[in-house]
Every structure is written in structure tokens, then in C-alpha cells.
C-alpha positions in Angstrom: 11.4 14.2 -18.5 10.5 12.7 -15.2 13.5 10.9 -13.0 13.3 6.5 -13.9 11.8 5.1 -10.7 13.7 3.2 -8.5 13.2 -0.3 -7.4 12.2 -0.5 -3.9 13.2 -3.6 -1.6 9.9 -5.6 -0.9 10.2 -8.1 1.5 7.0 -10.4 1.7 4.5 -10.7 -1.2 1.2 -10.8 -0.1 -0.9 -13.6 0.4 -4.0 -12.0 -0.5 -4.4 -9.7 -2.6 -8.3 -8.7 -3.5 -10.3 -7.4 -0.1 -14.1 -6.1 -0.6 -16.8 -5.0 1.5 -19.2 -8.1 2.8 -22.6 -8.5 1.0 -21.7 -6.5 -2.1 -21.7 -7.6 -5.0 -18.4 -7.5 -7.3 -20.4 -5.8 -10.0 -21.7 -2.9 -8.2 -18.1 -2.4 -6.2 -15.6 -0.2 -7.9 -11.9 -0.9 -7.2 -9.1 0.7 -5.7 -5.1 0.0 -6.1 -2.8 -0.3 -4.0 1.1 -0.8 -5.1 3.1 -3.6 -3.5 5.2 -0.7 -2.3 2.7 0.7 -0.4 1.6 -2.7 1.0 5.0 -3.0 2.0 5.3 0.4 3.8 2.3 -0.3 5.6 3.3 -3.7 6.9 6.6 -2.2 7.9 5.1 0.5 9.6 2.3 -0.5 10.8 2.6 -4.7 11.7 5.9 -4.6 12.3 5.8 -1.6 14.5 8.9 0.1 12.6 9.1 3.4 12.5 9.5 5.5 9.5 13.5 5.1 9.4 13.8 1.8 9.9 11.2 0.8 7.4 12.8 2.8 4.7 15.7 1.1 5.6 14.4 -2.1 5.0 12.9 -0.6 1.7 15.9 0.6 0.3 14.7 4.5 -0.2 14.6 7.3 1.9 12.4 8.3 5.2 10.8 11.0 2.6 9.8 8.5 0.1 8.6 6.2 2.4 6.5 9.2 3.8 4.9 9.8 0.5 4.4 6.0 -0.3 2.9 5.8 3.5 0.9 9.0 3.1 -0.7 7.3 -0.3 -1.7 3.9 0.8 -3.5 5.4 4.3 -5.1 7.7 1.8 -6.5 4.9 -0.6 -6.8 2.8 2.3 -9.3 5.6 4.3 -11.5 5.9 0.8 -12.1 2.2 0.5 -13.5 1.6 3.8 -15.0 5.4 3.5 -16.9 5.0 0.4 -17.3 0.7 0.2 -14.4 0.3 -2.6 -12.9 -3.0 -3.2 -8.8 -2.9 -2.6 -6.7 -4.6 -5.3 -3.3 -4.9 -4.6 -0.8 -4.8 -7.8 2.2 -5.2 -8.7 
């Protein structure tokens, strides 16, 4: 049985939450998600200019969580412009 996930300290919502790729049209665009979590570790990180300590600070988790969450989102993030996805961000 897997360990209950913890609930990790978000600290702005996003204001936007859809992006897609210019002159594409929604039906021929598949969609990627990204977590609030890992919108959050990449603002942190990466608009704040925090490093990885002090972001999973402000999370709430550890500096190895916020790794793997930080890890994930640059991954998703890298396919989407890649390969022309569309980015969701959920909840």
C-alpha cells in the first residue's frame, strides 16, 4: 500500500492556467498536465530565483521531493514545447 500523499504548501494560484502553441487548433493539440505542485516548484525555483532549499522550504517538503516534483514539470514542460502539446495546469 503506497504512503497517503502529503499536502504541499502552494503559495500563489495561477492566473492562467491553459497555454497552447499559436495557430493550432485545439482539436488537433493533445494536452499535457501539470500539478499545481509542480507549478509552484517552478515559480519558486525558477521566478523567484530560490534555490532548491529554500523553495522546499516554502513548500513544506523536503529538498528531495521538491527535486522530483522539479525534475517532473521541466520534463513535461520540455515535451510540450518539444512535440507542440498544449499545457493544462490542474489541481
Amino acid at each position: 500500500m503506497p504512503r497517503p500523499r502529503l499536502c504541499r504548501r502552494i503559495g500563489l494560484n495561477p492566473k492562467v492556467t491553459f497555454y497552447k502553441p499559436q495557430g493550432i487548433p485545439m482539436r488537433h493539440l493533445k494536452t499535457i498536465e501539470l500539478t499545481h505542485e509542480e507549478w509552484e516548484a517552478l515559480r519558486l525555483k525558477h521566478m523567484e530565483g530560490l534555490g532548491q532549499i529554500e523553495s522546499a522550504k516554502k513548500m513544506d517538503t523536503s529538498q528531495s521531493t521538491l527535486q522530483r516534483i522539479l525534475s517532473s514539470a521541466q520534463k513535461k514542460l520540455g515535451q510540450a514545447v518539444v512535440k507542440g502539446l498544449a499545457v493544462k495546469i490542474i489541481k
